[in-house]
Every structure is written in structure tokens, then in C-alpha cells.
C-alpha positions, -999 to 999 in steps of 0.1 A, spaced: -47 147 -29 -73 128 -10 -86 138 20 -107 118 46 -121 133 77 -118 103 104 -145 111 132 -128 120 166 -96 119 148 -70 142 130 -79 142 89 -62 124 67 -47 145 40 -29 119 18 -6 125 -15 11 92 -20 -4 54 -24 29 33 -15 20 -4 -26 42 -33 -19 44 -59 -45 47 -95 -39 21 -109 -16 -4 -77 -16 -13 -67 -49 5 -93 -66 7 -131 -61 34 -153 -76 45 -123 -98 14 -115 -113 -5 -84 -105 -37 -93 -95 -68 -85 -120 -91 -69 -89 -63 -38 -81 -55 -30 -115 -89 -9 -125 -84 7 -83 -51 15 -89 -62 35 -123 -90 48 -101 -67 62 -69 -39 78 -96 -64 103 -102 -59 114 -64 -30 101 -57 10 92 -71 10 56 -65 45 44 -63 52 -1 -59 81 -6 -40 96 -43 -52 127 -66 -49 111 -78 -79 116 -118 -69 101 -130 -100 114 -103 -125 74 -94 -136 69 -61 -121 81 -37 -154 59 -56 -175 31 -62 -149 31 -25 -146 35 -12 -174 -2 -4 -186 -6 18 -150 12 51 -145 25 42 -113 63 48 -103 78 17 -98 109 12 -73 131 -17 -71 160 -25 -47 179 -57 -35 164 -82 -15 186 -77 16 177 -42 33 142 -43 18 129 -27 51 148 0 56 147 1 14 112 7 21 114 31 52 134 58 29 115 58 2 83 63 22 100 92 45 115 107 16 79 117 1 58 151 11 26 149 19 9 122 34 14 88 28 -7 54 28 13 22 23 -3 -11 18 19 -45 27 18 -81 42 57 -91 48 79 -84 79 99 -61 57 64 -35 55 71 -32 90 94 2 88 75 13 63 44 14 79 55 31 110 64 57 86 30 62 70 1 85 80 -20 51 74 -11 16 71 -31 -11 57 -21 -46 65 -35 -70 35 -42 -110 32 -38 -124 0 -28 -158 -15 9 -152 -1 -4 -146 36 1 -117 62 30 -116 84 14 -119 119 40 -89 134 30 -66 106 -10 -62 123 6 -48 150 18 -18 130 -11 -16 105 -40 10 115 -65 -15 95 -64 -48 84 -80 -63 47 -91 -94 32 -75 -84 -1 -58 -62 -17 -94 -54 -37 -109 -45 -4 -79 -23 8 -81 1 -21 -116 2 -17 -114 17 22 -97 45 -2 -121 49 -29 -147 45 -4 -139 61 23 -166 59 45 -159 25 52 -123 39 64 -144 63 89 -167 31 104 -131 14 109 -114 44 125 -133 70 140 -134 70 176 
């Protein structure tokens, strides 16, 4: 579990990292070389699940060095794919995304994080995300350092 006392705010006690695929810690298929060593990092606090239509067919093999739980489901329903798997989990939950379809999801999180990569950000999405990041990098880092989380949040 990590927890992370927001200033002027309720404290985050959080059990799962849910990580879309495609577009935020992935680009094109690939996992991206900056969140693999973060994601090793955050499995020590946290299960760390990757939620994927798998568009390129990569993610088993792309993922197969981390001990995260990857999730797959058809393209069509992708949102409310997403939405279950996130309200099916206890204890607290932070999702990181970029597409239209992170939308449900991150309404159903204790903490969203809305992240630009090489794929873009849907523009809707930052309405629902608590923070935005340049990165996917940058995102897990608000996590393994939370005290830039706190500057962000706290009111």
C-alpha cells in the first residue's frame, strides 16, 4: 500500500496502479524504456494491473519481464471494459491514461493522472484527471515521489 497525505485534503491510501497501454506507457506497441525501472519500483507498493485492447498484439511480450497483471479485452466497450475492472478492485486505486476511453475509468479512481506522450492526450480526458503529466516518466514519479503529488494537490 502507499499512502500519501495531501495537505487540506483526505489521504490517499492507494493498493492498485491501473496503467493504460497504448498511448501512456506505451507508444506504437512498445513499452516505453523510462516506465519500465518505475513500474518495478511502484510493484513493491502497489499491484500494478495494464488494461489493453492490445492493438498491436505486443503487450504479453512487452510485459513479460514486470510482474504486473495484464488485462485485455475487445476494442469496442473499452471504456466501460475499463470502468469494471477498476471498480471491481479494493482498496484504492490510481489509473494513469490519455484516450477518451480512460474517461470511465478515471471517474472511478481515488486519483487520475492524465499523461501526454508520443500518441497525444485526449483533450476531454483533463477534465476528469486530478493531475496532468508530460510523460508517462513523470507520472510514476508524482508516485514515487510524492511530495511533488502534495505541491500539485494540497489545498
Amino acid at each position: 500500500m502507499l499512502t500519501i497525505e495531501i495537505p487540506g485534503r483526505q489521504t490517499l491510501k492507494l493498493s492498485h496502479l491501473v496503467l493504460d497501454y497504448n498511448g501512456t506507457v506505451a507508444v506504437d506497441g512498445a513499452l516505453l524504456e523510462s516506465v519500465r525501472h518505475r513500474i518495478q519500483l511502484l510493484e513493491e507498493c502497489l499491484t500494478v494491473h495494464v488494461l489493453t485492447a492490445d492493438t498491436y498484439g505486443t503487450v504479453a511480450e512487452e510485459c513479460r519481464s514486470l510482474g504486473v497483471e495484464v488485462e485485455t479485452f475487445p476494442r469496442e466497450g473499452a471504456a466501460l471494459c475499463k470502468e469494471r475492472i477498476v471498480k471491481a478492485l479494493s482498496g484504492g486505486t490510481v489509473c494513469l491514461g490519455n484516450g477518451f476511453n480512460d474517461i470511465r475509468m478515471f471517474d472511478a479512481a481515488d486519483l487520475s493522472v492524465a499523461v501526454l506522450e508520443g500518441e497525444g492526450l485526449c483533450a476531454a480526458l483533463l477534465t476528469h484527471a486530478d493531475v496532468a503529466a508530460v510523460g508517462a516518466a513523470d507520472a510514476l514519479d508524482l508516485l514515487l515521489k510524492p511530495d511533488r503529488l502534495r505541491a500539485t494537490l494540497r489545498t
